[in-house]
C-alpha positions in Angstrom: -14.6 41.2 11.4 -17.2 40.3 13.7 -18.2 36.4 13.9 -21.1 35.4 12.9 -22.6 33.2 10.8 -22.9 34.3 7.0 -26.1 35.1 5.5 -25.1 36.0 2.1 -22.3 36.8 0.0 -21.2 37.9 -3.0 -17.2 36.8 -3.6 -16.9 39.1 -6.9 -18.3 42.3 -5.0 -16.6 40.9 -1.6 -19.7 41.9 0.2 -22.2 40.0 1.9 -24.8 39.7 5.1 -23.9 38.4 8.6 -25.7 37.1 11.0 -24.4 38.1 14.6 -24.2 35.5 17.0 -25.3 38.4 19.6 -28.4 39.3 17.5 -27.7 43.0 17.1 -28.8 43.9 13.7 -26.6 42.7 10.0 -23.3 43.8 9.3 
């Protein structure tokens, strides 16, 4: 999983957004 810093989530889909500290484009 890459680090980052989360954007959004959803915990009852297990999906979500993150932000990547190196600025390529959302996960």
């Amino acid at each position: 999983m890459p680090k980052g810093k989360v954007k959004w989530f959803n915990s009852q889909k297990r999906f979500g957004f993150i932000e990547p500290e190196d600025g390529s484009k959302d996960v």
